[in-house]
C-alpha positions in Angstrom: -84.6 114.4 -218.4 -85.4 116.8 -220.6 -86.8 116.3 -224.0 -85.2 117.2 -227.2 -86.5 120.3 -229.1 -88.3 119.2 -232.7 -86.2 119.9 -236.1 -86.5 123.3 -237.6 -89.2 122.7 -240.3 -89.3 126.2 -242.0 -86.6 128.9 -241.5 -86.8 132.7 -241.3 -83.2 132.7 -242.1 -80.6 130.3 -243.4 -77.3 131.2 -244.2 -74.0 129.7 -244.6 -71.3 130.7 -242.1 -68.1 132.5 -243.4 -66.5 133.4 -240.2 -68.4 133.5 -236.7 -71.8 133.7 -235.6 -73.3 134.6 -232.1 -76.7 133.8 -230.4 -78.1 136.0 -227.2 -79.8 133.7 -224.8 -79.3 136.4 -222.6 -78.5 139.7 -221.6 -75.3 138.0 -220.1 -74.7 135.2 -222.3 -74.5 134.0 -225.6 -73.1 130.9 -227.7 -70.3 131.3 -230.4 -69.7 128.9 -233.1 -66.6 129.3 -235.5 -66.2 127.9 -238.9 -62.5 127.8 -238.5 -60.1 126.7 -235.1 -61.0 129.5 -233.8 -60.1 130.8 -230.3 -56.5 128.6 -231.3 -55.7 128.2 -227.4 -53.0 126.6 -226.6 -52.8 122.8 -227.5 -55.6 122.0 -229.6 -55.3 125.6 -231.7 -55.7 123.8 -234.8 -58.9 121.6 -233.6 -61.9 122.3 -234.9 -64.6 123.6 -231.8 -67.9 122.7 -231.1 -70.3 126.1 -229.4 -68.4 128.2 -227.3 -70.1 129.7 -224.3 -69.2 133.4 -224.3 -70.4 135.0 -220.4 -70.0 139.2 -220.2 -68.4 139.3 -223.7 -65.9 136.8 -222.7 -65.1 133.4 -224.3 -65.3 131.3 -221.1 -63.7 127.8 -223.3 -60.5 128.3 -222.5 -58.2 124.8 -224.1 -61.6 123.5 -223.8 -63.4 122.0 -227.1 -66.6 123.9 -227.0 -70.2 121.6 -226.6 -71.2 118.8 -228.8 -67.3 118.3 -230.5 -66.8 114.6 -231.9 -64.2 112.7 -231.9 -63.4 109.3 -233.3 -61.0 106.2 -232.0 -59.4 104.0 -234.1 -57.4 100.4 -233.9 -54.4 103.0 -235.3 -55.0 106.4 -234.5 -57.5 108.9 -232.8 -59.3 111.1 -235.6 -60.2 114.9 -234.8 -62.0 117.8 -237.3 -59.6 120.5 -238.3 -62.3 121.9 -241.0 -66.1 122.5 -241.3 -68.9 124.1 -243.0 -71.6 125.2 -241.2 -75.5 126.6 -241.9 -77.1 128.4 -239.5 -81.2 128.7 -239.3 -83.8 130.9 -237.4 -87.1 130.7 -236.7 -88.7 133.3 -234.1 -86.5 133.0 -231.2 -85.2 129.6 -231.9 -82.2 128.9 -233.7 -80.3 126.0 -235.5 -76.7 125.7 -236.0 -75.6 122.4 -238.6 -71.7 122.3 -238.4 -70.4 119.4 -241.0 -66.8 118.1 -239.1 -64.3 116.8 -241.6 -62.4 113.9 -239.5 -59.5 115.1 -241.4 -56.7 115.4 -238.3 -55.0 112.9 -236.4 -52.4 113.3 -233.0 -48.7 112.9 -233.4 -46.7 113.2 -230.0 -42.9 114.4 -230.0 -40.3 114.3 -227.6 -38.2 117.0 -226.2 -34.6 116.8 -224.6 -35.6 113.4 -223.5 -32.0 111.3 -223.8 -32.9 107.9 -225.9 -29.7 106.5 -223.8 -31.5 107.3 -220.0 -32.8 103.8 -219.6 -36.0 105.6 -217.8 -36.9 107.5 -220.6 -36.6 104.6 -223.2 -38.8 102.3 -221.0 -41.7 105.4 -221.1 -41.4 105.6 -224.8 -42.1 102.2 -225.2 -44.6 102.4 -222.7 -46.6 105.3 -223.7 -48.2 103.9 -226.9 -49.7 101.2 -224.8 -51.2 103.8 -222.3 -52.5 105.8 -225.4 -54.4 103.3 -226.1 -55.5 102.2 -222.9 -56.6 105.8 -221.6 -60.0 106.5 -222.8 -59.2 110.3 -223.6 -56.9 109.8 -226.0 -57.1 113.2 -227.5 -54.5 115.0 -225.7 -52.2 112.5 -224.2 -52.4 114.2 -220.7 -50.0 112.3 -218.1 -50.1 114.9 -215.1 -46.7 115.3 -213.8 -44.8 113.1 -216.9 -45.5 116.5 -219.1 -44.0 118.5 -216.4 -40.9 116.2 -216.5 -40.1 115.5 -219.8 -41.7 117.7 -221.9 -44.4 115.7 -224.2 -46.2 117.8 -226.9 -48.7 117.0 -228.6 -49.8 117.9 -232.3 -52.1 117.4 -234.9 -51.6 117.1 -238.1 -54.0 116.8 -241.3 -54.6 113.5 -243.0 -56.9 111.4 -245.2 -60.1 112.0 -243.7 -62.2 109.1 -242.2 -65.3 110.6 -242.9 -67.5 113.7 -241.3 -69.8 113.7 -238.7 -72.8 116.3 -239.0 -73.7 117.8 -235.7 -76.7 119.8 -235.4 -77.1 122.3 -232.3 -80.9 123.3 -231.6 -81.2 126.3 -229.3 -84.3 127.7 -227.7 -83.4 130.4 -224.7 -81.2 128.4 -221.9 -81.4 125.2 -223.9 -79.2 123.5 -226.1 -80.7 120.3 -228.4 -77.4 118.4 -229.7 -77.9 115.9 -232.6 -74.5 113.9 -233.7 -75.1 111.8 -236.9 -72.0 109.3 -237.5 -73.6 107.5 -240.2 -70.5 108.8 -243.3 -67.7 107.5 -241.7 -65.2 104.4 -242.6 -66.2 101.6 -239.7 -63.5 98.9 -239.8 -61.3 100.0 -237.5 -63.7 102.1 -235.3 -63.5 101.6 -231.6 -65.1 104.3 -230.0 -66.4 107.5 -229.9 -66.9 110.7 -228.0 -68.8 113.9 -228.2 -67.1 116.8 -225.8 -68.3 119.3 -223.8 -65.8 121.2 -222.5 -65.4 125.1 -221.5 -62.4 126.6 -219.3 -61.3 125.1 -216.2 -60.1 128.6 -214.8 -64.2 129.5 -215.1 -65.9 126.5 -214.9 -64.6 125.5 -211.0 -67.9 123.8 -209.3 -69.1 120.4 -209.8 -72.2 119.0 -209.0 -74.9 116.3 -209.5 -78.0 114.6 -208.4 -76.6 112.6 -206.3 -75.3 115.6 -204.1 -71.7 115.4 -205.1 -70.4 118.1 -204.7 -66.6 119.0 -206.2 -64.1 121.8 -207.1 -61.2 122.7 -209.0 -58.8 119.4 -209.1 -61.0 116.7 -206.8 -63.2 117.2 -210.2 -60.8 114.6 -211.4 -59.5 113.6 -214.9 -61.8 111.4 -216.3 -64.0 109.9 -214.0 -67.9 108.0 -215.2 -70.6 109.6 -213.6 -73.5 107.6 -211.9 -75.4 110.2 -210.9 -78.7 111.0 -213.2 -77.4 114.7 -214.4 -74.0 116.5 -213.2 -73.5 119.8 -213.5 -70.5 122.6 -213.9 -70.6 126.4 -212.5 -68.6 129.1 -212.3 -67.3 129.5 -208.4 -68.8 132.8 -207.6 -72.8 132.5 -209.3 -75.4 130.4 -211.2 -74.0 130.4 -214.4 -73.3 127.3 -215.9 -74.1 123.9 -217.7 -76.1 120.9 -216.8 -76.1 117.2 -218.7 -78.0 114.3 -218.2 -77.1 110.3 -218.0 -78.0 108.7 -221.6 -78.6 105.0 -222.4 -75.9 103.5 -224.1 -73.2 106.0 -223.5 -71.1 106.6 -220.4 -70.9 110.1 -219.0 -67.6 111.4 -217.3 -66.1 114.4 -215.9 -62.6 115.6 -216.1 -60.7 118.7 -215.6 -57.3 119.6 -216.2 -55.0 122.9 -215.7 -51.0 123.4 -216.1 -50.3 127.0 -217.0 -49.8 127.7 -220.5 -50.5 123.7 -221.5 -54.2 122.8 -220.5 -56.9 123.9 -219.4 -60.6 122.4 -219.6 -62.8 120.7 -218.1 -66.2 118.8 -219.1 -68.8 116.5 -219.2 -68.1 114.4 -222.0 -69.9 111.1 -223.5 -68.0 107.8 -224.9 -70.0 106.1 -227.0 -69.4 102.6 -228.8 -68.7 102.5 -232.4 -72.4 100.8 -233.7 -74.1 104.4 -232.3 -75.7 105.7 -235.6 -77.2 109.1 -234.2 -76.6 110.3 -230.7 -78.5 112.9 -229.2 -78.3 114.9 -225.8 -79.7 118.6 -224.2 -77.9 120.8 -222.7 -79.4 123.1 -219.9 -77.3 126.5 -219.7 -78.7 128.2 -216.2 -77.9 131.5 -214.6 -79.0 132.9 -218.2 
């Protein structure tokens, strides 16, 4: 696997970020990293991002959260960020982007033109709570087929925040250095945790890992743990794409989801358990 890159010790530049910044790691593709919620697609509009790949000028991230995006489980509620600062450094060709997430948002779920009398749709109301918090991505509440049905949305709304998580993205050419410090945040009722690596599912079609698994479009699955040493996601008709690795003490999965003008993502994402202090993970971009 490969190794992480060293900390940034002296900086060319270093600047705060009021807006947007991009990074070329090629004449094809760069990474994008908003301050704000920016691109605001679809369900998670008002979620904070982690980097966005960007492939010909286009966003490629689709309802996906970007690479290297926490996001914390309670005993009462999932915690997202819906605010940041960030700081971004250079030195020669190597850059370092340190995004501060406020935990500050939090998922409420409403119900339309469902009939509290239908005996059907009281028994899922009273049963949905229990899958929340049974389903280990309990970000979006994504029931294939139940949303088609009855209509679940899902929002997120701002709260008292839990704490902030500073993530620090290295990036040297086609690789990505993640760093996730968890150490400010309010630990009682903690559960688990995640950091997410999601782009577009519309782009991001081919799965594959070491273990020559080899997947595309649904058969990806929704959130299934990986065995294999590294998996990797590609768009269907080149080499461009994103590679992860296994890493001790975390579980790796894969999911993808699309429903037109409701989801659309899909990722390699890692759950870790709530004692993880400082996680840290590469991420290989190829075809750059």
């Amino acid at each position: 696997m490969p190794t992480s890159l060293p900390p940034v010790e002296q900086n060319d530049l270093d600047f705060p970020i009021s807006e947007s910044h991009t990074i070329r790691i090629s004449d094809l593709i760069d990474l994008r990293v908003y301050r704000d919620t920016r691109p605001r697609n679809l369900k998670i509009a008002n979620l904070q991002k982690g980097l966005i790949l960007v492939f010909e000028g286009n966003e490629l991230v689709g309802e996906g959260t970007g690479f290297g995006l926490p996001v914390l489980v309670c005993s009462d509620q999932t915690y997202f960020s819906g605010s940041s600062t960030i700081r971004v450094s250079q030195q020669d060709d190597r850059w370092s982007i340190r995004k501060e997430f406020m935990m500050d948002r939090t998922a409420r779920n409403r119900f339309r033109n469902v009939t509290l009398e239908n005996r059907l749709a009281r028994d899922l109301i009273a049963y949905l709570p229990r899958l929340y918090q049974m389903h280990p991505r309990l970000r979006l509440l994504r029931l294939k087929g139940v949303t088609q049905r009855i209509d679940i949305n899902t929002s997120f709304v701002q709260t008292k925040p839990i704490g902030k998580v500073n993530v620090i993205y290295a990036i040297d050419k086609q690789r990505i250095s993640i760093s996730a410090d968890f150490k400010n945040l309010e630990r009682d009722r903690l559960e688990k945790m995640f950091m997410l690596n999601e782009q577009g599912s519309r782009f991001f079609r081919k799965y594959s890992d070491s273990q020559g698994t080899k997947l595309e479009d649904s058969k990806i699955g929704a959130w299934d743990g990986i065995r294999a040493k590294w998996a990797s996601l590609k768009l269907p008709d080149n080499e461009v794409g994103f590679r992860l690795w296994k890493k001790k003490n975390s579980i790796l999965r894969r999911g993808r989801e699309y429903l037109k003008d409701s989801l659309d993502w899909v990722g390699l994402d890692y759950e870790l358990n709530p004692e993880t202090l400082v996680f840290e993970y590469p991420i290989e971009i190829s075809g750059a």
